[in-house]
N, C-alpha and C positions, 0 to 999 in steps of 0.2 A: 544584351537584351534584358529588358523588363521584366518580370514575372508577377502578375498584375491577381491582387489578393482577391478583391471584390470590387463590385460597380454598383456605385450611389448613386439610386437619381435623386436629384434635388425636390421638394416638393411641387415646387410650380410645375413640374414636369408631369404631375398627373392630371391637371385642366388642361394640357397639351391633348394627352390621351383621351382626356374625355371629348373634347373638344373634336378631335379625330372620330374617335369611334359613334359620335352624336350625327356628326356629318354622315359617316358612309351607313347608319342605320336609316336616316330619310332618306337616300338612296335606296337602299335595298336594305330591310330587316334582315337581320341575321349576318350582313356584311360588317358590320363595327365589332361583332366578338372576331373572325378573325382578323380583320385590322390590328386590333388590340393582341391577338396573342402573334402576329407576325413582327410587329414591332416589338412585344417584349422578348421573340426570338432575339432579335436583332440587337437589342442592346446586352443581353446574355452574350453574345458572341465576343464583346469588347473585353471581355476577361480574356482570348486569344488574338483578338488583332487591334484591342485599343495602341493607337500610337502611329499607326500606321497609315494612317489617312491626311490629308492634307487638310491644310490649314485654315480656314475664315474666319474674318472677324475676330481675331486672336484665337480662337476655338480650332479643334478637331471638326471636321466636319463630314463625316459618315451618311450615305445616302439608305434609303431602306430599301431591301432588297423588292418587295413587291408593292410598294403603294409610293405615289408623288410626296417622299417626305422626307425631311435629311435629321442626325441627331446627332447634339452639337455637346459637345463634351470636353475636357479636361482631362489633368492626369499629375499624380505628385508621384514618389519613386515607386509607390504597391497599388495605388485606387483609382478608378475613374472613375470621376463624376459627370454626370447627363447631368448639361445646362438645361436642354431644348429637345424637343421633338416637335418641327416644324414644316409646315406643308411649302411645297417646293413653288409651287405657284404665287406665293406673296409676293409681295414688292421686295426688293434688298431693301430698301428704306426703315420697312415694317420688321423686316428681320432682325435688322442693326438693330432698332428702335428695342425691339424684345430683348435679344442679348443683351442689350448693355444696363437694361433694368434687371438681370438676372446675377444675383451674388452663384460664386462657384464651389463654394465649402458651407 
C-alpha cells in the first residue's frame, strides 16, 4: 500500500471551484462557501483513500460526498494530483473534452 505524501491540485482545478461555488451561490447565497469547503474536505481525504477508487477516462474518479460532482485525479508512488472537479450532470462528451485538455503534473 501507498503512503500518499500530499495532494496537488492542478491550477485549472480552481475555476472548477469557482465555477461550482458561483453556481450554488445564485442558488442560494451562502451555499457556494460550503460547497467550497465540502469539496476541499473531500480532496483532503485522498491523502487516505487516494488510489482506491475506480477508474475514467484514464483518471481516478472520486465522487463528492455531498453535492452532484466527481474529482478526477492521478497518483505517482507519494502524490495526487486533482485533474478535475467536475459536475456530474455534464455530458461524458464535455468531460472527456475537459480531461483531456488537462496536463496531470
Amino acid at each position: 500500500m501507498r503512503k500518499i505524501q500530499q495532494v496537488v491540485v492542478l491550477r485549472e482545478v480552481g475555476g472548477d471551484l469557482v465555477d461550482g461555488k458561483s453556481f450554488y451561490d445564485f442558488i442560494e447565497p451562502g451555499v457556494g462557501n460550503y460547497f467550497w469547503d465540502c469539496i476541499m474536505a473531500d480532496i483532503q481525504s485522498l491523502l487516505l483513500y487516494g488510489g482506491i477508487h475506480p477508474r475514467m477516462n484514464g483518471l481516478y474518479r472520486m465522487p463528492a460526498k455531498r453535492f452532484p460532482y466527481s474529482i478526477y485525479y492521478t497518483m505517482d508512488q507519494s502524490n495526487v494530483y486533482v485533474v478535475a472537479v467536475l459536475p456530474m450532470r455534464r455530458s461524458p462528451h464535455g468531460i472527456r473534452q475537459t480531461l483531456a485538455g488537462r496536463t496531470k503534473k
